[in-house]
N, C-alpha and C positions, 0 to 999 in steps of 0.2 A: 504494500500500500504506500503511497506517494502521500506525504502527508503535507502540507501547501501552505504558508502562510504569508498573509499579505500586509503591506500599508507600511504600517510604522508612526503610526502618531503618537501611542507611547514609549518613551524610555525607558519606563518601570518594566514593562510587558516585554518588549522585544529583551532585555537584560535576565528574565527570570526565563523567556523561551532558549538565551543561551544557558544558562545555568541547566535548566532540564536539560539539555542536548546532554551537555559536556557528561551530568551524574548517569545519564541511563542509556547515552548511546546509541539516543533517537537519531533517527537520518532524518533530515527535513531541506527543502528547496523554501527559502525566502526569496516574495518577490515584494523586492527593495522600491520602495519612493523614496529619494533621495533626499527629496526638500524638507523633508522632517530630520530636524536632531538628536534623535535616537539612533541612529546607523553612526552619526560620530561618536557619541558618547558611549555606546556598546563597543566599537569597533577593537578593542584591544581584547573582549572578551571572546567577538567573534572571530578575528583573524586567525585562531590556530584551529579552530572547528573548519573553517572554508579552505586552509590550508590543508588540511588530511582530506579534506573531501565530503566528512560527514554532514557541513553544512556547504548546502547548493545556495548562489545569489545567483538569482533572474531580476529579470526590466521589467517594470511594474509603470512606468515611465515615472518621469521628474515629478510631475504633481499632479496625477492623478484626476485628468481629465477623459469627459467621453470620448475616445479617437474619431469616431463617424462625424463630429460637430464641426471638426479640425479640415485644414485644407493639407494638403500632402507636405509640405514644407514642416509645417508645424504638428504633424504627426513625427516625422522626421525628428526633428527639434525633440521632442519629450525623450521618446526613446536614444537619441543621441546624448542628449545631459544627462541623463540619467547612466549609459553604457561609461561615458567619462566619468563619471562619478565614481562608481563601481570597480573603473581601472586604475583610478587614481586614489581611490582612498583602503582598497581590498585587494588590486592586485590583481584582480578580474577578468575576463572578458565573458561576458552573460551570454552572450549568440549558443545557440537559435534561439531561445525559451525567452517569449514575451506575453506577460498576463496583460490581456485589455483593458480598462478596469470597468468595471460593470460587464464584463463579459463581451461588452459592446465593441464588435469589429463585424468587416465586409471584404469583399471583395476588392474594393479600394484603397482600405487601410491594410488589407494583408500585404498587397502590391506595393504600398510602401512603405512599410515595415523590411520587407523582403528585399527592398534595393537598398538597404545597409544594412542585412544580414541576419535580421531577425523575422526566420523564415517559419517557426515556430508558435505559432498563438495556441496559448495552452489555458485550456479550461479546466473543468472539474467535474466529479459526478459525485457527489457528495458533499456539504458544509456542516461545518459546527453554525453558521449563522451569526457569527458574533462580530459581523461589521459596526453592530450597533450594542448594545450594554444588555445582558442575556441575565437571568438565574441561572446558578450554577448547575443545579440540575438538570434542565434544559438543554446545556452544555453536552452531559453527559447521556441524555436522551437522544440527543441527534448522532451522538458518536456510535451510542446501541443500537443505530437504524443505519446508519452510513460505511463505517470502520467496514473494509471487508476485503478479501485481497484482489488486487488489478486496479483497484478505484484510485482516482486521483482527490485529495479531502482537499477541501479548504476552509483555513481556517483564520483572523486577522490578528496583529498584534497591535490592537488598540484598547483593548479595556482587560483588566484586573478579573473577572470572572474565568476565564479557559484557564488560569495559572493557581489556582484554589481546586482543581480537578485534576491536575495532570495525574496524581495515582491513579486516577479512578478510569481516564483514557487507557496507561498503561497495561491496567488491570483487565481492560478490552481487547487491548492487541496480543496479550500474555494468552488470557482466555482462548482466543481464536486462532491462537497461530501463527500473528502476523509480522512480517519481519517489515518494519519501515524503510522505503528505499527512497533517493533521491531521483530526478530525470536523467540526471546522465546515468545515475545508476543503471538504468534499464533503457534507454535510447543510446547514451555514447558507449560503443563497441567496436571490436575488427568491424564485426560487419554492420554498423552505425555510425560512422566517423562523422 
Protein backbone atom coordinates (compact mmCIF):
# COMPACT_ATOMS: atom_id res chain seq x y z
CA UNK A 1 0.00 0.00 0.00
CA UNK A 2 1.38 3.44 -1.13
CA UNK A 3 0.40 5.44 1.80
CA UNK A 4 0.39 9.49 0.37
CA UNK A 5 0.48 12.42 2.15
CA UNK A 6 -0.17 15.95 1.06
CA UNK A 7 0.12 19.89 1.70
CA UNK A 8 2.12 20.81 4.42
CA UNK A 9 0.42 23.62 6.36
CA UNK A 10 1.48 22.33 9.40
CA UNK A 11 4.87 22.10 11.07
CA UNK A 12 3.64 20.25 14.02
CA UNK A 13 2.12 17.50 11.74
CA UNK A 14 4.52 17.08 8.90
CA UNK A 15 7.51 16.94 12.18
CA UNK A 16 5.55 14.17 14.13
CA UNK A 17 4.76 12.25 10.35
CA UNK A 18 8.68 12.33 10.39
CA UNK A 19 9.03 11.10 13.74
CA UNK A 20 6.60 8.20 12.86
CA UNK A 21 8.50 7.38 9.77
CA UNK A 22 11.92 7.30 11.34
CA UNK A 23 10.23 4.85 14.88
CA UNK A 24 8.25 2.39 12.77
CA UNK A 25 9.75 2.28 9.35
CA UNK A 26 6.76 3.43 7.47
CA UNK A 27 7.49 4.18 3.68
CA UNK A 28 5.41 7.13 2.70
CA UNK A 29 5.62 9.42 -0.64
CA UNK A 30 5.04 13.21 0.55
CA UNK A 31 3.72 15.41 -1.99
CA UNK A 32 5.47 18.66 -0.95
CA UNK A 33 3.92 22.47 -1.26
CA UNK A 34 6.72 24.23 -0.87
CA UNK A 35 5.20 27.70 0.14
CA UNK A 36 4.40 26.42 3.51
CA UNK A 37 7.26 26.52 6.24
CA UNK A 38 7.01 23.24 7.43
CA UNK A 39 9.20 21.51 4.71
CA UNK A 40 12.17 24.18 6.17
CA UNK A 41 11.73 23.75 9.56
CA UNK A 42 11.29 19.66 9.33
CA UNK A 43 13.84 19.56 6.64
CA UNK A 44 16.86 18.38 8.92
CA UNK A 45 14.50 15.68 10.40
CA UNK A 46 13.56 14.77 6.80
CA UNK A 47 16.61 14.77 4.87
CA UNK A 48 18.02 11.30 6.15
CA UNK A 49 14.51 9.57 5.66
CA UNK A 50 14.54 10.92 1.74
CA UNK A 51 18.03 10.15 1.64
CA UNK A 52 17.72 6.08 2.28
CA UNK A 53 14.72 6.27 0.36
CA UNK A 54 12.12 5.58 2.87
CA UNK A 55 10.64 8.84 2.44
CA UNK A 56 9.53 9.72 -1.29
CA UNK A 57 9.09 13.81 -2.05
CA UNK A 58 6.75 14.53 -5.02
CA UNK A 59 5.36 18.02 -6.61
CA UNK A 60 2.38 18.95 -5.16
CA UNK A 61 3.18 22.22 -6.92
CA UNK A 62 4.29 25.71 -5.03
CA UNK A 63 0.82 26.67 -3.68
CA UNK A 64 -1.47 24.63 -4.34
CA UNK A 65 -3.76 25.90 -6.84
CA UNK A 66 -6.60 24.38 -9.20
CA UNK A 67 -4.10 23.53 -12.41
CA UNK A 68 -7.28 23.54 -15.07
CA UNK A 69 -7.94 27.48 -13.98
CA UNK A 70 -4.15 28.06 -14.82
CA UNK A 71 -2.92 28.94 -18.46
CA UNK A 72 0.16 26.59 -19.49
CA UNK A 73 2.86 28.92 -18.59
CA UNK A 74 1.62 29.04 -15.20
CA UNK A 75 0.89 25.56 -14.64
CA UNK A 76 4.52 25.32 -15.61
CA UNK A 77 5.52 27.86 -13.14
CA UNK A 78 3.96 25.84 -9.96
CA UNK A 79 5.29 22.76 -10.73
CA UNK A 80 8.75 24.23 -11.70
CA UNK A 81 9.03 26.24 -8.12
CA UNK A 82 8.15 23.84 -6.54
CA UNK A 83 10.68 20.98 -8.50
CA UNK A 84 13.43 23.93 -7.45
CA UNK A 85 12.52 23.97 -4.27
CA UNK A 86 12.69 20.33 -3.62
CA UNK A 87 16.22 20.21 -5.47
CA UNK A 88 17.55 22.91 -3.76
CA UNK A 89 16.58 22.46 -0.30
CA UNK A 90 16.29 18.01 -0.28
CA UNK A 91 18.59 17.30 -2.91
CA UNK A 92 15.78 16.03 -5.14
CA UNK A 93 14.41 15.70 -8.33
CA UNK A 94 10.51 14.73 -7.86
CA UNK A 95 9.86 13.61 -11.97
CA UNK A 96 7.54 11.91 -12.93
CA UNK A 97 5.07 11.92 -9.68
CA UNK A 98 2.83 15.06 -9.67
CA UNK A 99 -0.39 15.36 -7.39
CA UNK A 100 -2.86 17.85 -8.86
CA UNK A 101 -4.32 19.39 -6.12
CA UNK A 102 -7.89 18.70 -5.92
CA UNK A 103 -7.25 15.93 -8.12
CA UNK A 104 -8.05 18.46 -10.63
CA UNK A 105 -6.07 17.88 -14.05
CA UNK A 106 -6.95 17.31 -18.10
CA UNK A 107 -5.65 16.64 -20.97
CA UNK A 108 -4.03 20.16 -21.07
CA UNK A 109 -2.53 20.21 -17.84
CA UNK A 110 -1.04 16.62 -18.30
CA UNK A 111 0.55 18.04 -21.61
CA UNK A 112 2.00 20.58 -19.78
CA UNK A 113 3.18 19.03 -16.80
CA UNK A 114 4.72 16.51 -19.30
CA UNK A 115 6.92 19.02 -21.26
CA UNK A 116 9.10 19.45 -18.03
CA UNK A 117 8.81 16.16 -17.12
CA UNK A 118 6.25 15.48 -14.85
CA UNK A 119 4.63 12.82 -16.97
CA UNK A 120 3.02 11.35 -13.97
CA UNK A 121 -0.31 12.73 -12.39
CA UNK A 122 -0.92 10.46 -9.56
CA UNK A 123 -4.02 10.10 -7.60
CA UNK A 124 -5.49 7.87 -5.13
CA UNK A 125 -8.04 5.39 -4.33
CA UNK A 126 -8.53 5.74 -0.90
CA UNK A 127 -8.36 8.87 1.83
CA UNK A 128 -8.19 9.21 5.42
CA UNK A 129 -10.20 12.63 4.40
CA UNK A 130 -8.21 14.89 6.62
CA UNK A 131 -7.64 17.88 4.31
CA UNK A 132 -9.86 19.50 6.68
CA UNK A 133 -9.89 18.93 10.88
CA UNK A 134 -11.48 15.14 11.33
CA UNK A 135 -12.27 13.13 14.86
CA UNK A 136 -9.90 10.91 15.41
CA UNK A 137 -11.98 8.07 15.08
CA UNK A 138 -13.12 8.98 11.91
CA UNK A 139 -9.52 8.84 11.13
CA UNK A 140 -9.29 5.40 11.94
CA UNK A 141 -12.70 4.42 10.31
CA UNK A 142 -11.63 5.51 6.89
CA UNK A 143 -8.21 3.70 7.29
CA UNK A 144 -10.65 0.40 8.34
CA UNK A 145 -12.55 0.81 4.86
CA UNK A 146 -9.53 2.03 2.64
CA UNK A 147 -5.84 0.41 4.14
CA UNK A 148 -5.68 -2.48 1.67
CA UNK A 149 -2.97 -3.79 -0.58
CA UNK A 150 -2.28 -2.12 -4.28
CA UNK A 151 -4.31 1.08 -3.17
CA UNK A 152 -2.69 4.38 -3.34
CA UNK A 153 -4.05 6.31 0.60
CA UNK A 154 -4.01 9.75 0.83
CA UNK A 155 -3.73 11.34 3.53
CA UNK A 156 -2.61 15.60 4.55
CA UNK A 157 -0.39 17.00 6.80
CA UNK A 158 -2.40 19.66 8.17
CA UNK A 159 -4.17 19.07 11.28
CA UNK A 160 -3.07 17.26 14.66
CA UNK A 161 -5.91 14.54 14.55
CA UNK A 162 -4.19 11.49 11.94
CA UNK A 163 -0.82 11.99 14.55
CA UNK A 164 -3.09 10.91 17.85
CA UNK A 165 -3.88 7.44 15.75
CA UNK A 166 -0.86 6.42 14.07
CA UNK A 167 -0.88 3.10 16.57
CA UNK A 168 -4.11 2.50 15.72
CA UNK A 169 -3.39 2.89 11.55
CA UNK A 170 -0.22 0.73 12.23
CA UNK A 171 -2.30 -1.76 14.10
CA UNK A 172 -4.38 -1.95 10.59
CA UNK A 173 -1.59 -2.44 8.35
CA UNK A 174 0.12 -5.04 11.01
CA UNK A 175 -3.49 -6.71 11.20
CA UNK A 176 -3.71 -7.00 7.37
CA UNK A 177 -0.47 -7.70 6.17
CA UNK A 178 0.48 -4.61 4.79
CA UNK A 179 3.80 -3.67 4.00
CA UNK A 180 3.99 0.21 3.16
CA UNK A 181 5.79 1.17 -0.03
CA UNK A 182 6.66 4.35 -1.68
CA UNK A 183 6.07 5.07 -5.81
CA UNK A 184 9.21 4.57 -6.95
CA UNK A 185 9.10 1.74 -4.60
CA UNK A 186 6.88 0.00 -7.02
CA UNK A 187 7.13 2.00 -10.49
CA UNK A 188 11.04 2.89 -10.51
CA UNK A 189 12.66 -0.55 -11.69
CA UNK A 190 15.17 -2.26 -14.42
CA UNK A 191 12.04 -2.54 -16.09
CA UNK A 192 10.42 1.04 -14.94
CA UNK A 193 13.37 3.55 -15.29
Amino acid sequence: MAWTVDDGTSSEVVGAYSTFAAATGTRLTMFVNGIYSSWDENAEALRPLVASGQVQLANHTWSHPDLTTLDDASIQAELQRNHDYLAERYGVDARPYFRPPYGAHDDRVDAAAAAIGYTTPTLWYGSLADSGELPDQQIVDLANEWFASGRIIIGHLNHLPVTRVFDQLIDILETRALTTVTLNDVFISAAHP
